[in-house]
C-alpha positions in Angstrom: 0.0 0.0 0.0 3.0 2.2 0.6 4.7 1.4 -2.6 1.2 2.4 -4.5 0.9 5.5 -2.6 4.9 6.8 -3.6 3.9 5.5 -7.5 1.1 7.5 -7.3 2.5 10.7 -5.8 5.3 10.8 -7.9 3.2 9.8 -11.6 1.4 12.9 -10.2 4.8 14.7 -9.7 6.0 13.6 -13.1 2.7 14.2 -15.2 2.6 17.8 -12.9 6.7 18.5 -14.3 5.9 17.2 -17.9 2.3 19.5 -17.8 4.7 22.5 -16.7 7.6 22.0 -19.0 5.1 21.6 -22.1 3.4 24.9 -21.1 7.3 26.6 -20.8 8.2 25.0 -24.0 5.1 26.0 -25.7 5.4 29.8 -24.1 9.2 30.0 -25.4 8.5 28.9 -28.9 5.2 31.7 -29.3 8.0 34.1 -27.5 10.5 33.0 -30.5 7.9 33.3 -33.2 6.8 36.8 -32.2 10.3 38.1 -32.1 10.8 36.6 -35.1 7.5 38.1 -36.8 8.1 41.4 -35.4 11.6 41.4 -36.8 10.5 40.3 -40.2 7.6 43.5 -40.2 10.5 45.9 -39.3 12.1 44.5 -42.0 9.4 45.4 -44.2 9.2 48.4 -43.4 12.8 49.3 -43.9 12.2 47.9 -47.7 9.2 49.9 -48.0 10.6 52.6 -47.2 13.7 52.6 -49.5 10.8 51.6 -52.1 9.7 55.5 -51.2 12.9 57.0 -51.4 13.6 55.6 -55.4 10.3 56.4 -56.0 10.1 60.0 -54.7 12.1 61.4 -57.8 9.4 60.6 -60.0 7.0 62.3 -57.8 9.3 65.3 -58.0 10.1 65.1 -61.2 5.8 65.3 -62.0 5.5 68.0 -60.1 8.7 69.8 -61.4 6.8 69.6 -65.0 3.5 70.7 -63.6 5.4 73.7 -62.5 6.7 74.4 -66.0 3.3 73.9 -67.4 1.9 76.6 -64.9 4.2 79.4 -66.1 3.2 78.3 -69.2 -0.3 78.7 -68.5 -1.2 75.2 -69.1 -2.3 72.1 -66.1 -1.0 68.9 -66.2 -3.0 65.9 -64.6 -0.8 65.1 -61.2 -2.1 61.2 -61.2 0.7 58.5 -60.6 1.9 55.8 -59.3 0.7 56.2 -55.0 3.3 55.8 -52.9 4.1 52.6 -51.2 2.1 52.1 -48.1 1.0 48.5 -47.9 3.6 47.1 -45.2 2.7 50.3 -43.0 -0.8 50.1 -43.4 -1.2 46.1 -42.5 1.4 46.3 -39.8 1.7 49.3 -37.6 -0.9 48.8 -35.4 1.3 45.1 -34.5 4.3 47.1 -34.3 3.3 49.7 -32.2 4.7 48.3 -28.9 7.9 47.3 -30.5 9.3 50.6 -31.4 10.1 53.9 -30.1 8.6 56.7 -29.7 10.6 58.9 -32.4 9.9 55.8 -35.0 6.5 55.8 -34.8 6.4 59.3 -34.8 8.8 59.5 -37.9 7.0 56.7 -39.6 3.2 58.7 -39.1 5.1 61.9 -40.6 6.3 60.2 -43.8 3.4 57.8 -44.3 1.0 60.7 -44.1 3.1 63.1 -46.0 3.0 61.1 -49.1 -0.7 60.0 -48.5 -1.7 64.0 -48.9 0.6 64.6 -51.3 -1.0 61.3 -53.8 -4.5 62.9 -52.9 -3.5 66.2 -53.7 -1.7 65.0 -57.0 -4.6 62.8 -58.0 -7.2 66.0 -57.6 -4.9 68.7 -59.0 -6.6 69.1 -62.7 -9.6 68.7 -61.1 -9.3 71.1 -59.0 -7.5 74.0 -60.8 -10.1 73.6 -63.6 -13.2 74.0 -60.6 -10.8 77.1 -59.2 -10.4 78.7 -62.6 -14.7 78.3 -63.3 -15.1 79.9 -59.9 -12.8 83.0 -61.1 -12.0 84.4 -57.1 -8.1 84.2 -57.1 -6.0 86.6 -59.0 -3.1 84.5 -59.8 -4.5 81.0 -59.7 -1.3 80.0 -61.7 1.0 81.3 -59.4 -1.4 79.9 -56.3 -0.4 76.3 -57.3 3.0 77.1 -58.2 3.5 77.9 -54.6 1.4 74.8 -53.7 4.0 72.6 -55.7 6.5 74.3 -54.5 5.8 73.6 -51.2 4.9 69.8 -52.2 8.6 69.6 -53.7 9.8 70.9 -50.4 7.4 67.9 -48.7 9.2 65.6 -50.4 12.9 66.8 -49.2 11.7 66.6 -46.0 10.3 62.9 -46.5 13.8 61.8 -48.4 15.5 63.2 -45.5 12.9 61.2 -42.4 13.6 57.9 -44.4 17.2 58.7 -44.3 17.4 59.1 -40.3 15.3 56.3 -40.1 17.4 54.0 -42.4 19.9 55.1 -40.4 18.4 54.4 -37.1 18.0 58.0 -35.8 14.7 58.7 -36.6 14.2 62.5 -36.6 11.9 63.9 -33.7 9.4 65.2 -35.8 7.4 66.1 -32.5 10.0 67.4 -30.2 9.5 64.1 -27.8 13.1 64.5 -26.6 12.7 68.1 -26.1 9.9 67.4 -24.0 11.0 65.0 -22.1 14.0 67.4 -21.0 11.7 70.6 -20.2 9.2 68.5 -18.4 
C-alpha cells in the first residue's frame, strides 16, 4: 500500500513536471515566433521605405513639370503611381509596442506626407479647372505654383525622415526629446 501511494504521488509529480515543462516549451517557442514576426515586419518596413525614397524622384520630377506647365499657362493631370504604403498600413498597429517613440512618430510623418501629397496630385486638374470656373483668385497659376512648391519641399523633408530612419536615428518630428527634458 506504501509502494502504491509513492507511485502515485510521484506519476502525479511527473505528469505535474511534464504538464509545466510543455506549457514553458510552448510559451518559449510563441516568444521565438513573435520576435521573429516582429523582426521580419521591421524589415518590411525598412524595404518599403527605401521603395519611397527611389520612387520619390518621380513624384518630384511630375511636379517639377506641372510647374513648367503653370508658367506656361497650361495644367498637367498630377495622377501617378501612389506611394508605397501597404507594409505600414497592414502592420503598424502590430508594431506599435515594439518601437520607439521617435519611429512611430517619424514613420506617421512620412506615411501621411505622401498619402496627402498622392490625394492632392490625383485631384490637382480637377481642382485648378473647378478654381479657374469659380474665377476668385487673382493669380490661380502662381497659387499652385506655390502649392507645388511647397509639395517639392514635402518631399525633401520625407527623403531626409527615411534617411534618419534607415539610419536608425529617426528624426523627432514632434520634439518628444525636447519634451522630455523641459518636463
Amino acid at each position: 500500500s506504501n509502494l502504491i501511494e509513492r507511485t502515485e504521488f510521484w506519476s502525479i509529480v511527473a505528469v505535474t513536471i511534464g504538464a509545466l515543462l510543455g506549457f514553458l516549451f510552448g510559451e518559449a517557442s510563441h516568444l521565438l515566433r513573435q520576435r521573429y514576426r516582429i523582426r521580419r515586419l521591421k524589415h518590411l518596413i525598412r524595404e518599403e521605405l527605401k521603395a519611397i525614397a527611389a520612387q520619390m524622384e518621380q513624384k518630384k520630377d511630375i511636379i517639377r513639370k506641372i510647374i513648367k506647365n503653370l508658367d506656361e499657362k497650361n495644367i498637367l493631370d498630377g495622377r501617378s503611381v501612389h506611394m508605397l504604403s501597404i507594409g505600414y498600413k497592414n502592420h503598424i498597429s502590430d508594431l506599435y509596442e515594439h518601437l520607439t517613440v521617435k519611429q512611430r512618430n517619424c514613420l506617421h510623418v512620412i506615411y501621411e506626407r505622401i498619402v496627402v501629397m498622392d490625394d492632392f496630385m490625383d485631384s490637382i486638374k480637377k481642382e485648378f479647372v473647378f478654381d479657374q470656373k469659380q474665377n476668385i483668385y487673382n493669380d490661380l497659376y502662381g497659387g499652385y505654383k506655390v502649392i507645388l512648391q511647397d509639395f517639392l519641399q514635402s518631399c525633401s523633408v520625407v527623403d531626409g525622415l527615411i534617411q534618419s530612419y534607415l539610419n536608425n536615428d529617426p528624426t523627432d518630428v514632434f520634439y518628444v526629446e525636447d519634451c522630455k527634458e523641459k518636463g
